[in-house]
PDB file of N, H, CA, C and O in Angstrom:
ATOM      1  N   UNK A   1       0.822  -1.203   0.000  1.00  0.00           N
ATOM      2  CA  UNK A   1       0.000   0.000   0.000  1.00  0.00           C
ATOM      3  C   UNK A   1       0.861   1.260   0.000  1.00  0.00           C
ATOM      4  O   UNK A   1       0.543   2.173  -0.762  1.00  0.00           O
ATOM      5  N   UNK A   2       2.077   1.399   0.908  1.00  0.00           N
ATOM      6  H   UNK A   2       2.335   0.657   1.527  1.00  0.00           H
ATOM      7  CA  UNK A   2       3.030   2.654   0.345  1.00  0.00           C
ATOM      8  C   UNK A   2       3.336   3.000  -0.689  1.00  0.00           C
ATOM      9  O   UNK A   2       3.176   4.055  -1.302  1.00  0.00           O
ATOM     10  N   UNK A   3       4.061   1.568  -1.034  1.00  0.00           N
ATOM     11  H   UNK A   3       4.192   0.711  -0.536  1.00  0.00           H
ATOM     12  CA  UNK A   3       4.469   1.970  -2.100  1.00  0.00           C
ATOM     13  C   UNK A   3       3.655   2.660  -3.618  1.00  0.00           C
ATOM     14  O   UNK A   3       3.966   3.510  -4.452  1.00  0.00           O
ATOM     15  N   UNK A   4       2.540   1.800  -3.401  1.00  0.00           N
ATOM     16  H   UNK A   4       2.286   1.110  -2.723  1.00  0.00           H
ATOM     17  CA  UNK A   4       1.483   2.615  -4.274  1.00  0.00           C
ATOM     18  C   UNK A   4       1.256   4.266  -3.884  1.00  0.00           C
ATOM     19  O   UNK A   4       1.294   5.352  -4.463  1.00  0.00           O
ATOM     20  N   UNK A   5       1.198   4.147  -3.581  1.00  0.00           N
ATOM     21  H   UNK A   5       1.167   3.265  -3.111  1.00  0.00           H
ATOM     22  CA  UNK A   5       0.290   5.320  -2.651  1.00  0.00           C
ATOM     23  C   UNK A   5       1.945   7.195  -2.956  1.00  0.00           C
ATOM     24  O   UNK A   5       2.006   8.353  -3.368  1.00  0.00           O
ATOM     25  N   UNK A   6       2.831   6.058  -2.330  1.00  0.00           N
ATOM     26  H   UNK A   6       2.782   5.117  -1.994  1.00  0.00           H
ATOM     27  CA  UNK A   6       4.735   7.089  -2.692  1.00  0.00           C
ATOM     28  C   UNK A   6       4.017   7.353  -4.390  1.00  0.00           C
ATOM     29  O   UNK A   6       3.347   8.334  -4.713  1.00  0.00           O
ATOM     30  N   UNK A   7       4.420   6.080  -5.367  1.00  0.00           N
ATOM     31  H   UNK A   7       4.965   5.283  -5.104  1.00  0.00           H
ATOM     32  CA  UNK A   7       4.312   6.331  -6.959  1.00  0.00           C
ATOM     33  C   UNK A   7       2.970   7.204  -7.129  1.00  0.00           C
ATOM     34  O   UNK A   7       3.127   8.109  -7.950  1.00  0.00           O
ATOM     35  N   UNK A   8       1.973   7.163  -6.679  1.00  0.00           N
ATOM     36  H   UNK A   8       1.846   6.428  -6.013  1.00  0.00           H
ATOM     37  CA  UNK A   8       0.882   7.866  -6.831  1.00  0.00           C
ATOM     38  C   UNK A   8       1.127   9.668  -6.608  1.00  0.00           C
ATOM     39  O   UNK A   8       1.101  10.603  -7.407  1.00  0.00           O
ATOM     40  N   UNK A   9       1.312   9.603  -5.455  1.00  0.00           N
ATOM     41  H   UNK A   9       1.333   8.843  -4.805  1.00  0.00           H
ATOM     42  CA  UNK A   9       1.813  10.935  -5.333  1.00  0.00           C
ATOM     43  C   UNK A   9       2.925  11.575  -6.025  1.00  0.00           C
ATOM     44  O   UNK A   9       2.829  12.769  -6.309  1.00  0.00           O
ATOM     45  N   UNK A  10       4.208  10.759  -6.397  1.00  0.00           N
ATOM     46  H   UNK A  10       4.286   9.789  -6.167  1.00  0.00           H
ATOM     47  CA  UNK A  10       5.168  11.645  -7.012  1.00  0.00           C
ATOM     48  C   UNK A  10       4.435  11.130  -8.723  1.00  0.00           C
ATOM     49  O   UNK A  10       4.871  11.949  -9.533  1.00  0.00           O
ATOM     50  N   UNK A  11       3.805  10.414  -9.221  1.00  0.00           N
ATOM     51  H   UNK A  11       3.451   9.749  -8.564  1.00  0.00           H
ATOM     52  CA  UNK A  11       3.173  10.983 -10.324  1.00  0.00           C
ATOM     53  C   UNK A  11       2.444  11.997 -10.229  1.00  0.00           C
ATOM     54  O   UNK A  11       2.111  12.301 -11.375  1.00  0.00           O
ATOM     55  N   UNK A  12       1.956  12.775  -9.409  1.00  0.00           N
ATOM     56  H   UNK A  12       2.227  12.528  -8.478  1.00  0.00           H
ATOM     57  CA  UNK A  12       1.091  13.618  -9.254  1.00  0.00           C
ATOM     58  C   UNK A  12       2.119  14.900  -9.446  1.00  0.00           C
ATOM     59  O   UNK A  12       2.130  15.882 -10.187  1.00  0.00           O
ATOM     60  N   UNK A  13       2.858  14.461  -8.546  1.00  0.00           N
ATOM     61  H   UNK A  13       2.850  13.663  -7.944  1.00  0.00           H
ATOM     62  CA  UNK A  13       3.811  16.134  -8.304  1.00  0.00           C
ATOM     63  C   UNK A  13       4.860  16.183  -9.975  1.00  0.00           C
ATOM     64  O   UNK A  13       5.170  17.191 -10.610  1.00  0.00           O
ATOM     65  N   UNK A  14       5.111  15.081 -10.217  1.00  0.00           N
ATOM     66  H   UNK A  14       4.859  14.263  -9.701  1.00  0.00           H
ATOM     67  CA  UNK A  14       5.422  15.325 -11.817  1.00  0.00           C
ATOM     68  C   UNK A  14       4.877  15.856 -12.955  1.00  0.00           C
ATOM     69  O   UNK A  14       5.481  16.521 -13.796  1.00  0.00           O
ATOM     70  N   UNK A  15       3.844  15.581 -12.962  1.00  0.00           N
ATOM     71  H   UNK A  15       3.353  15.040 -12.279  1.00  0.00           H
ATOM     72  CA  UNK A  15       2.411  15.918 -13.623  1.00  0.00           C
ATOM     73  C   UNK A  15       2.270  17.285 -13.634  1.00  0.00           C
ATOM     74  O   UNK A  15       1.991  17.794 -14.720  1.00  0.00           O
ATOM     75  N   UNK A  16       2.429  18.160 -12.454  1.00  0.00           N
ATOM     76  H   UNK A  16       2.655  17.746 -11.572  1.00  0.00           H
ATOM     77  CA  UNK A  16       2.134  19.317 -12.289  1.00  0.00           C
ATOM     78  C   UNK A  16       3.651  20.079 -12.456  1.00  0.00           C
ATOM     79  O   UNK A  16       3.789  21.261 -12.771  1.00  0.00           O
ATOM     80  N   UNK A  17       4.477  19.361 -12.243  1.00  0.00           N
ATOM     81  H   UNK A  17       4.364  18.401 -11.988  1.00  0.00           H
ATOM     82  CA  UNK A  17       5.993  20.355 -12.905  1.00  0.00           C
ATOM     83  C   UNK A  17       5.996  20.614 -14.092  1.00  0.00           C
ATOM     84  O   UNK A  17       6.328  21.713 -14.535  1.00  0.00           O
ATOM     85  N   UNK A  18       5.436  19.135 -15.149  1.00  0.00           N
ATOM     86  H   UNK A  18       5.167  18.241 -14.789  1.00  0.00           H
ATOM     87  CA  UNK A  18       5.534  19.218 -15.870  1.00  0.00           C
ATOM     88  C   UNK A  18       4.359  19.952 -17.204  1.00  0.00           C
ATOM     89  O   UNK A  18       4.446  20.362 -18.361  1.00  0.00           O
ATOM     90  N   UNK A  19       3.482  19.805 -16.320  1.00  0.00           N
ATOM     91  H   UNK A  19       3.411  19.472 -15.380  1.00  0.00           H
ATOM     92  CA  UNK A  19       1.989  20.497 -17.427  1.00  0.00           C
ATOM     93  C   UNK A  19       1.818  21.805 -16.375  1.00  0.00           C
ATOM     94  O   UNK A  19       2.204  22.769 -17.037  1.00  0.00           O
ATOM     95  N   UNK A  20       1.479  22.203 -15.247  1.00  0.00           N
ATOM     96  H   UNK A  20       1.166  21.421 -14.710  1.00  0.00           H
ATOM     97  CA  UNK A  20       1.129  23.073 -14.952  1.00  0.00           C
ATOM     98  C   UNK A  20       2.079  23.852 -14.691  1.00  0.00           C
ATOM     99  O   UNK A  20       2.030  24.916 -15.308  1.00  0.00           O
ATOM    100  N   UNK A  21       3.260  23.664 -13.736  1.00  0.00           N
ATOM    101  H   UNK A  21       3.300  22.799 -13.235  1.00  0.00           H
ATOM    102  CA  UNK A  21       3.939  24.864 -13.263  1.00  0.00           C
ATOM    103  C   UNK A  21       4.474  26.059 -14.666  1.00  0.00           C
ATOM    104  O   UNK A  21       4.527  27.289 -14.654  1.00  0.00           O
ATOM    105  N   UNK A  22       4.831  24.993 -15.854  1.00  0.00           N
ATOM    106  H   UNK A  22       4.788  23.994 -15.864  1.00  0.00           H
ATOM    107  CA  UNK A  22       4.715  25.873 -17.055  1.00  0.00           C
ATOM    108  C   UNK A  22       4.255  27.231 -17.434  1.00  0.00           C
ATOM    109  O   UNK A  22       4.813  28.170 -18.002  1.00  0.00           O
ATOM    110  N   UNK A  23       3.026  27.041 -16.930  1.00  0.00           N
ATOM    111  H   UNK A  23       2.573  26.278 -16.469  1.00  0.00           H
ATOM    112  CA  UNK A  23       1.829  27.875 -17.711  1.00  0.00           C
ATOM    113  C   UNK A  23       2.305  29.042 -16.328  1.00  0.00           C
ATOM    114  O   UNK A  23       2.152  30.014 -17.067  1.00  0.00           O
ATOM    115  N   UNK A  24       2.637  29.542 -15.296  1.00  0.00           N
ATOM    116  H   UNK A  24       2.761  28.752 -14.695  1.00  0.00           H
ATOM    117  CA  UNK A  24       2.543  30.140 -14.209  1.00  0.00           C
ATOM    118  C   UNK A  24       4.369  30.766 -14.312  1.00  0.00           C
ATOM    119  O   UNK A  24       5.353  30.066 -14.546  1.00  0.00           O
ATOM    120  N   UNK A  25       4.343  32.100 -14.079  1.00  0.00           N
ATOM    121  H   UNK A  25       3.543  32.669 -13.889  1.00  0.00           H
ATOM    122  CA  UNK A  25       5.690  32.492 -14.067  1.00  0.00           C
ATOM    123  C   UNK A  25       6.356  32.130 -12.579  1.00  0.00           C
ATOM    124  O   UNK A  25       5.621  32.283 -11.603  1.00  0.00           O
ATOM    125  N   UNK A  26       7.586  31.703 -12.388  1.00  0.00           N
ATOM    126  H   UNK A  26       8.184  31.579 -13.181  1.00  0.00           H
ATOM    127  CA  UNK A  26       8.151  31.016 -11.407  1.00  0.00           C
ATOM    128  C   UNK A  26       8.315  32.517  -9.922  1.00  0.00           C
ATOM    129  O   UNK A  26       8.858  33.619 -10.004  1.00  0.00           O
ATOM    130  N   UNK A  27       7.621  31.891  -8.803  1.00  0.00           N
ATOM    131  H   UNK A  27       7.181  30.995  -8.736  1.00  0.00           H
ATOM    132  CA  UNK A  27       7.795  32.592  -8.176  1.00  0.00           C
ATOM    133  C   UNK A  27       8.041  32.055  -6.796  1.00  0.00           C
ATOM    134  O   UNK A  27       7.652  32.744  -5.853  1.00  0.00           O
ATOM    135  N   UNK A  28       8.642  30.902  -6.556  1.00  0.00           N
ATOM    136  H   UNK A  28       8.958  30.342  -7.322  1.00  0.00           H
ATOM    137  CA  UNK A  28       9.468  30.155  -5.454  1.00  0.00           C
ATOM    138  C   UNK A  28      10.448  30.510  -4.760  1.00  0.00           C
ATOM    139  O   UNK A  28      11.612  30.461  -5.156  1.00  0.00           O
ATOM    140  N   UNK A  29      10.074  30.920  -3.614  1.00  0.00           N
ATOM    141  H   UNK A  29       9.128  30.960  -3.292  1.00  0.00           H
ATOM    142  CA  UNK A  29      11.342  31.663  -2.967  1.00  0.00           C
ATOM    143  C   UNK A  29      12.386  30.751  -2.255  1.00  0.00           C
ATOM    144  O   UNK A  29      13.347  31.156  -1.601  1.00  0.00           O
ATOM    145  N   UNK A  30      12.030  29.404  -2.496  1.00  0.00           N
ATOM    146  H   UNK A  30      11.249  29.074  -3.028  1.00  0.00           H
ATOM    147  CA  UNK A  30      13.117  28.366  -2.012  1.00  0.00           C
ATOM    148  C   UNK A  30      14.081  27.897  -3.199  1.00  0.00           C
ATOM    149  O   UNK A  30      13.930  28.220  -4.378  1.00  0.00           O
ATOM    150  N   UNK A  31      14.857  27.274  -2.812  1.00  0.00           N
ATOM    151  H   UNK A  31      14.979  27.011  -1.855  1.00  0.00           H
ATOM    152  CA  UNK A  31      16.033  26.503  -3.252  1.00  0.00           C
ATOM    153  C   UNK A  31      16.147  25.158  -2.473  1.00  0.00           C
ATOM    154  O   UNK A  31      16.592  25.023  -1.334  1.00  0.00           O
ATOM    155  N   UNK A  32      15.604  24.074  -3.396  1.00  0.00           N
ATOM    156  H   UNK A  32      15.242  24.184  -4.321  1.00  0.00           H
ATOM    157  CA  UNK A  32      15.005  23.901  -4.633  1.00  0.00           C
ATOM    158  C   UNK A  32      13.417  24.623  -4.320  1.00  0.00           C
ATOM    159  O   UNK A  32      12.998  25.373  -3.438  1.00  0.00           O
ATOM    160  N   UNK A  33      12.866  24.047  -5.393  1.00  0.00           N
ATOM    161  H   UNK A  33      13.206  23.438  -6.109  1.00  0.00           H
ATOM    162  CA  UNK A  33      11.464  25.156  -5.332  1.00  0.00           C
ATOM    163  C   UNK A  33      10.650  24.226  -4.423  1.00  0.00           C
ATOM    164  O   UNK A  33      11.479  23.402  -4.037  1.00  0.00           O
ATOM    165  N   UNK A  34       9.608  23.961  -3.945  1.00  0.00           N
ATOM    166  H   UNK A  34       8.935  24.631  -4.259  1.00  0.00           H
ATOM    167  CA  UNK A  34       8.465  23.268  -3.424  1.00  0.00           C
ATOM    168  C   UNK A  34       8.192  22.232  -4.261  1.00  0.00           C
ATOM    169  O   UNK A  34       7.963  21.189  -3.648  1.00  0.00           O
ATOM    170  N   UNK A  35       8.118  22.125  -5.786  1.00  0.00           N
ATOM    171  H   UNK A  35       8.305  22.972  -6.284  1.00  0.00           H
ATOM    172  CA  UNK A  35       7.597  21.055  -5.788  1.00  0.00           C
ATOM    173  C   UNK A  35       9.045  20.011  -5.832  1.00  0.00           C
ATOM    174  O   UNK A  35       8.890  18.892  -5.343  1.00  0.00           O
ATOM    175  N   UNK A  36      10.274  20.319  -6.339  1.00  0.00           N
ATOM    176  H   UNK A  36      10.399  21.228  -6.737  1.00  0.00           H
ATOM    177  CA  UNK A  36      11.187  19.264  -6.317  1.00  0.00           C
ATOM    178  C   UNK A  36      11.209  19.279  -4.679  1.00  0.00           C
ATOM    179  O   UNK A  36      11.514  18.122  -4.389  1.00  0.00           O
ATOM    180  N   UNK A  37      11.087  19.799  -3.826  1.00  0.00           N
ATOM    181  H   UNK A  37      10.840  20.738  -4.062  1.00  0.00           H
ATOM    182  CA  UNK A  37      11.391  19.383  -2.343  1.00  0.00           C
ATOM    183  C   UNK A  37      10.310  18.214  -1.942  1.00  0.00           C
ATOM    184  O   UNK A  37      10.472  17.254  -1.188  1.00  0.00           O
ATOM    185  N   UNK A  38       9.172  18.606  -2.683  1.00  0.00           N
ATOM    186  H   UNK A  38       9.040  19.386  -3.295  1.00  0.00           H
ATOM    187  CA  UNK A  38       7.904  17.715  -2.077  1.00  0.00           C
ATOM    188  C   UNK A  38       8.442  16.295  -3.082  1.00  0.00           C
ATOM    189  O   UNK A  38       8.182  15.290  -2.421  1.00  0.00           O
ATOM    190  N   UNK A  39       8.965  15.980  -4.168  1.00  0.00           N
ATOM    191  H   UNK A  39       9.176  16.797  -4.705  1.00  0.00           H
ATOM    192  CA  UNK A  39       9.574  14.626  -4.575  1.00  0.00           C
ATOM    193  C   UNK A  39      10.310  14.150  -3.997  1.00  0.00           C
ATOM    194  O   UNK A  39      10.274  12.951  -3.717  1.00  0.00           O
ATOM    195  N   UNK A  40      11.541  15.248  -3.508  1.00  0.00           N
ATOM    196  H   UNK A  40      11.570  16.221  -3.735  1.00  0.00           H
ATOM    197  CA  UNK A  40      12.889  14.437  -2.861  1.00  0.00           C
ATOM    198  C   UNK A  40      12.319  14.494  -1.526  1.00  0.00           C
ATOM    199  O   UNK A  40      13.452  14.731  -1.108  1.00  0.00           O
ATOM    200  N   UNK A  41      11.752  14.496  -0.672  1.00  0.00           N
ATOM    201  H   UNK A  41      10.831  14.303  -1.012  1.00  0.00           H
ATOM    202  CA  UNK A  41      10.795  14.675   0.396  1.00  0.00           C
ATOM    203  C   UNK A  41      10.495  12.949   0.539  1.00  0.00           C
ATOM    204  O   UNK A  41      10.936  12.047   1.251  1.00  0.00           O
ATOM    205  N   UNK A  42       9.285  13.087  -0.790  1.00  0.00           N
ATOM    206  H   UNK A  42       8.927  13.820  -1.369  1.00  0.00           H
ATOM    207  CA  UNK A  42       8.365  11.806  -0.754  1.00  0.00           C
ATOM    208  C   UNK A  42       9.609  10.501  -1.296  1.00  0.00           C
ATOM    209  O   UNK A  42       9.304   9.321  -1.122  1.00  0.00           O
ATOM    210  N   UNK A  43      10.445  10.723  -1.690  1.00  0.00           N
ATOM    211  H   UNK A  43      10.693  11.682  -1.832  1.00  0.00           H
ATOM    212  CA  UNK A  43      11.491  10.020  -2.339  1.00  0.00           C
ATOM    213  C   UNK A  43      12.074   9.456  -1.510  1.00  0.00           C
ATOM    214  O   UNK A  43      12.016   8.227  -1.528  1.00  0.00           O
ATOM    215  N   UNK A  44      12.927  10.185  -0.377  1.00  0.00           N
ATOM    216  H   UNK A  44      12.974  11.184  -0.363  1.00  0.00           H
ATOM    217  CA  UNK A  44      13.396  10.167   0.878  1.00  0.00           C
ATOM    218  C   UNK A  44      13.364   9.357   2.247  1.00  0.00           C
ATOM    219  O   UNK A  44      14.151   8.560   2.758  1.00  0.00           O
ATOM    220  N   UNK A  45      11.985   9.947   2.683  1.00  0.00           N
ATOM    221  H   UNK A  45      11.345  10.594   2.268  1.00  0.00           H
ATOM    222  CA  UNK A  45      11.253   9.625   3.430  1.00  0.00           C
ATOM    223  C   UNK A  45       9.831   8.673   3.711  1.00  0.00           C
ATOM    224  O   UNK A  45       9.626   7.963   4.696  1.00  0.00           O
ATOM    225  N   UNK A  46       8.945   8.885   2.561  1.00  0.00           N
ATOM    226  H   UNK A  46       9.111   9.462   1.761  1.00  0.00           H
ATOM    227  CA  UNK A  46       8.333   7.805   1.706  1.00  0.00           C
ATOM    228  C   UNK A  46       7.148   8.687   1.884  1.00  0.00           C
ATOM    229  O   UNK A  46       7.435   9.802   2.319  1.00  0.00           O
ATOM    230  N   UNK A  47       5.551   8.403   1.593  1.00  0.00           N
ATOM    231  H   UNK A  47       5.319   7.497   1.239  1.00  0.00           H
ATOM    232  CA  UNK A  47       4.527   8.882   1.325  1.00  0.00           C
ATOM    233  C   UNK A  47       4.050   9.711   2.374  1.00  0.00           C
ATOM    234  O   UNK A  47       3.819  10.909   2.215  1.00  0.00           O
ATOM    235  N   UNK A  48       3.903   9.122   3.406  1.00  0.00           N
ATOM    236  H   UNK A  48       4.090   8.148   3.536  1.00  0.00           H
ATOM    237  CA  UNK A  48       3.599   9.923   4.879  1.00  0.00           C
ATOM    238  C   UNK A  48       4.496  10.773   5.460  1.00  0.00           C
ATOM    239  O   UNK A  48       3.983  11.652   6.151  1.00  0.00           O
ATOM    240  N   UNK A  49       5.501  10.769   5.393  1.00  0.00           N
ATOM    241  H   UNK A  49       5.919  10.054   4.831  1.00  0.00           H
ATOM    242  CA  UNK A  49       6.509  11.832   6.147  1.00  0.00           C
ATOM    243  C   UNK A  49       7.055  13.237   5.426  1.00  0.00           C
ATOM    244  O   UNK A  49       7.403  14.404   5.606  1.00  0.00           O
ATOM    245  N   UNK A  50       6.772  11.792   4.128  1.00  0.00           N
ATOM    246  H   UNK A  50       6.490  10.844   3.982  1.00  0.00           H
ATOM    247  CA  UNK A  50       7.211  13.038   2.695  1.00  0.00           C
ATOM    248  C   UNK A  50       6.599  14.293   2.391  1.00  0.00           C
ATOM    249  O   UNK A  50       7.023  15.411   2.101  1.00  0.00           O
ATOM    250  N   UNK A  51       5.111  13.605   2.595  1.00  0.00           N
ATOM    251  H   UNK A  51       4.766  12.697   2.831  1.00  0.00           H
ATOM    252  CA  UNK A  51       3.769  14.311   2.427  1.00  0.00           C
ATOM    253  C   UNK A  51       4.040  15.807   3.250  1.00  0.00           C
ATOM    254  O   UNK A  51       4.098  16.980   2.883  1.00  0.00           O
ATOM    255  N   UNK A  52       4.175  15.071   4.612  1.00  0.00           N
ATOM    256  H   UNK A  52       4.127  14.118   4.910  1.00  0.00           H
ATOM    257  CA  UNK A  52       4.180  15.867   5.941  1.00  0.00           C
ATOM    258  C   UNK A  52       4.874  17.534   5.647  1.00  0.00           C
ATOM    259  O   UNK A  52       4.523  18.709   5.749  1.00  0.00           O
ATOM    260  N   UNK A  53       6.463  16.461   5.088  1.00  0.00           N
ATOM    261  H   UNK A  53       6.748  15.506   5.005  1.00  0.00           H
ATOM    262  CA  UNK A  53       7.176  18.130   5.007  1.00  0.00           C
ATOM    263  C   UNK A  53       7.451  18.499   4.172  1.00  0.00           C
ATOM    264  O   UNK A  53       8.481  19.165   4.070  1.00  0.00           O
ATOM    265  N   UNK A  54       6.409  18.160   2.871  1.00  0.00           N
ATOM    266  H   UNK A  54       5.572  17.619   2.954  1.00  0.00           H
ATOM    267  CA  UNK A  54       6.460  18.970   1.822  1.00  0.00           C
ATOM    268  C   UNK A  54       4.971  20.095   1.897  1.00  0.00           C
ATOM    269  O   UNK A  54       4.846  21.126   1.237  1.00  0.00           O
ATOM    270  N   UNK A  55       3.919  19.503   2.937  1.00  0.00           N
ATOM    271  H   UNK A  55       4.021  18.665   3.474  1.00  0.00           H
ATOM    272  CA  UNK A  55       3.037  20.263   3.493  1.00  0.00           C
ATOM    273  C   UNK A  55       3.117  21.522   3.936  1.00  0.00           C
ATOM    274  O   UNK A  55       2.527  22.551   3.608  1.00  0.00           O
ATOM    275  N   UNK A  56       4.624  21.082   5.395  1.00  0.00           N
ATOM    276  H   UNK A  56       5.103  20.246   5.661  1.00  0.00           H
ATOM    277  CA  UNK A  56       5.212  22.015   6.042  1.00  0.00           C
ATOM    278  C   UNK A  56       5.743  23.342   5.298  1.00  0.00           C
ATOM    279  O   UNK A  56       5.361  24.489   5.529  1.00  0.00           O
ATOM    280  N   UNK A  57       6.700  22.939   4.359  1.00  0.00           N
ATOM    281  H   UNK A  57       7.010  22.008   4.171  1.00  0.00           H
ATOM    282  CA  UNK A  57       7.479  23.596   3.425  1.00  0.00           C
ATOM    283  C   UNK A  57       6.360  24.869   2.257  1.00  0.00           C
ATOM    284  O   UNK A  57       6.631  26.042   2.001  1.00  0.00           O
ATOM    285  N   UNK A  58       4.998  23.961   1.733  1.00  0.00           N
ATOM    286  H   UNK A  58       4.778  23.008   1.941  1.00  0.00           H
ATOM    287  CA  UNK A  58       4.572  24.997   1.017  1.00  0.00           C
ATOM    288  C   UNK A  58       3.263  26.001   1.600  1.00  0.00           C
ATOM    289  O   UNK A  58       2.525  26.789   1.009  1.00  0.00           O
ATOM    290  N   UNK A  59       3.359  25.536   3.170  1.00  0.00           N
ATOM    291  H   UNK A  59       3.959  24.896   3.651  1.00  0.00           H
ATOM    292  CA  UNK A  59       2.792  26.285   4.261  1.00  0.00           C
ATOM    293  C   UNK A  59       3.706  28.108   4.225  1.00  0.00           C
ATOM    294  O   UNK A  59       3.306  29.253   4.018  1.00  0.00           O
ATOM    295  N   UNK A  60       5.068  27.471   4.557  1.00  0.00           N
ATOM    296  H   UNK A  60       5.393  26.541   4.726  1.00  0.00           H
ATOM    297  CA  UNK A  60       6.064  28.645   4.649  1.00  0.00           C
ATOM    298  C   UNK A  60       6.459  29.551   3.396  1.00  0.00           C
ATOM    299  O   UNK A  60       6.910  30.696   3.424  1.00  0.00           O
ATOM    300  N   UNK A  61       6.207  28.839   2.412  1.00  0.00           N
ATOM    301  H   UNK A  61       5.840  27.909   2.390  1.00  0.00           H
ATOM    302  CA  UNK A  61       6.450  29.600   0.875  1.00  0.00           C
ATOM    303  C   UNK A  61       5.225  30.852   0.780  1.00  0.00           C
ATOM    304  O   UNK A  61       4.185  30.830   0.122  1.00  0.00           O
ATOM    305  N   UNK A  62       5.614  31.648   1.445  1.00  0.00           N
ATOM    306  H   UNK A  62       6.459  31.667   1.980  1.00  0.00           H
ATOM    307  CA  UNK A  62       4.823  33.185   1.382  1.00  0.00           C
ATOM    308  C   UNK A  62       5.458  34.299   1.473  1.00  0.00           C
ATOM    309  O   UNK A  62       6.668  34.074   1.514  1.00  0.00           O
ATOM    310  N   UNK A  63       5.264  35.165   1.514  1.00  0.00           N
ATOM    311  H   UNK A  63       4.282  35.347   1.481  1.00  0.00           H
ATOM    312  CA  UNK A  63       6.040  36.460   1.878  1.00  0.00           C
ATOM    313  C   UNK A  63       6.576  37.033   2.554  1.00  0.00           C
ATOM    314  O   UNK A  63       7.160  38.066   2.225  1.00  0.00           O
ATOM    315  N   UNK A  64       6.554  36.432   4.048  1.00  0.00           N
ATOM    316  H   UNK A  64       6.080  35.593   4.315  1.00  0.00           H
ATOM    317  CA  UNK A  64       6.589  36.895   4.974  1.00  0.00           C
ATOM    318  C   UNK A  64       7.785  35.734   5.546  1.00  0.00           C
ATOM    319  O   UNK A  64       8.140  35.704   6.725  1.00  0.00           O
ATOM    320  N   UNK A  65       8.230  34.961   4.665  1.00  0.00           N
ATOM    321  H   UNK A  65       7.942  34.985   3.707  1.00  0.00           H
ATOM    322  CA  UNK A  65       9.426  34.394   5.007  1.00  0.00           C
ATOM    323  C   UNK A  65      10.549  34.612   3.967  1.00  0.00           C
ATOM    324  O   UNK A  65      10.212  34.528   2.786  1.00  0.00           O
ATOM    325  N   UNK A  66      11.796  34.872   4.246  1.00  0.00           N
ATOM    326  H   UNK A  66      12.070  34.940   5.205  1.00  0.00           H
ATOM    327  CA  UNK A  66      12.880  35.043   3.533  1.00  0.00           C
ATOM    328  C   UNK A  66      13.339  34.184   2.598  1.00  0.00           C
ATOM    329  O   UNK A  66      13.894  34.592   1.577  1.00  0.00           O
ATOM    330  N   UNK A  67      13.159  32.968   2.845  1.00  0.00           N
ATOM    331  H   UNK A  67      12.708  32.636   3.674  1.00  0.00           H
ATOM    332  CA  UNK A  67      13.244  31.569   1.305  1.00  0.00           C
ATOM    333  C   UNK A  67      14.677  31.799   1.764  1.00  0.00           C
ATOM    334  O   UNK A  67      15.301  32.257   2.722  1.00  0.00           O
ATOM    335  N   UNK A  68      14.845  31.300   0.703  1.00  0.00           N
ATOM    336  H   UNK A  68      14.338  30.929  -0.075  1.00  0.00           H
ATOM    337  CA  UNK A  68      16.420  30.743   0.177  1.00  0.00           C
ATOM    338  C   UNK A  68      16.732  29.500   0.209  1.00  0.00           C
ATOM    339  O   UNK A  68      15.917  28.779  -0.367  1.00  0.00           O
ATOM    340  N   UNK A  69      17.811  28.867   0.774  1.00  0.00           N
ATOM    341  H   UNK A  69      18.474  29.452   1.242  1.00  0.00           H
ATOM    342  CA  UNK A  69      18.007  26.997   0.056  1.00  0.00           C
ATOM    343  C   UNK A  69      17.902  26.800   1.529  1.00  0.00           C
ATOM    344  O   UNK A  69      18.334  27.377   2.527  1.00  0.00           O
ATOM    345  N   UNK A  70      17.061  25.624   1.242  1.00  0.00           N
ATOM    346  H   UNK A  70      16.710  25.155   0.431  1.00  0.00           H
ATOM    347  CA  UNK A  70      16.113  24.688   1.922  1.00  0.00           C
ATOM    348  C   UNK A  70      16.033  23.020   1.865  1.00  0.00           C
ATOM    349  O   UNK A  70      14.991  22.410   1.625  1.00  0.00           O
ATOM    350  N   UNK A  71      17.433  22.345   2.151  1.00  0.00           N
ATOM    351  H   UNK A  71      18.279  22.840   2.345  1.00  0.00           H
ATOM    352  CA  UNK A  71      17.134  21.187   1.421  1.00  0.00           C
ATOM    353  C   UNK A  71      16.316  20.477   2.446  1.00  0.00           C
ATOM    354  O   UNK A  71      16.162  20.854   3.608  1.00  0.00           O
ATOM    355  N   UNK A  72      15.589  18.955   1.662  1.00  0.00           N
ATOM    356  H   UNK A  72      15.714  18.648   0.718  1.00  0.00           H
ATOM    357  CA  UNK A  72      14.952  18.174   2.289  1.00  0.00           C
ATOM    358  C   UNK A  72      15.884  17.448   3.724  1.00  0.00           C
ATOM    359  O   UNK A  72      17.037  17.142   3.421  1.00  0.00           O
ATOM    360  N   UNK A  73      15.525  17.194   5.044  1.00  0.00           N
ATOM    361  H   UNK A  73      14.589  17.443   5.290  1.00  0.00           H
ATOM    362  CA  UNK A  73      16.330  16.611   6.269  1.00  0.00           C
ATOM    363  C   UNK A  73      16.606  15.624   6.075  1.00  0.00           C
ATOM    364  O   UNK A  73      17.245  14.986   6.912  1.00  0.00           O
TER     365      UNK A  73
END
């Protein structure tokens, strides 16, 4: 069931690097951006933890935080 569930989700987050983030001018104040953190995240750590702090991570992606490089723990 993880493992489904890991491939499910990082098809998802591929999907959207690859068809949506396109269409949207890049405005990620991290290094790497949110969605490669939320792969190497789910990659990492696996579906549930991955999930967790790639949650965490595009919680903080606002204005009112300074960004900069951010790798996955």
């Amino acid at each position: 069931m993880g493992t489904i569930m890991r491939s499910f989700l990082l098809l998802l987050i591929k999907g959207y690097k690859k068809y949506l983030s396109p269409l949207f001018p890049p405005s990620c104040i991290y290094e790497p951006t949110c969605s490669q953190y939320a792969l190497e995240a789910i990659e990492k750590h696996g579906a549930l933890k991955g999930s967790w702090l790639a949650f965490r991570r595009i919680i903080r992606c606002n204005p009112f935080h300074k960004g900069g490089y951010d790798p996955v723990p």
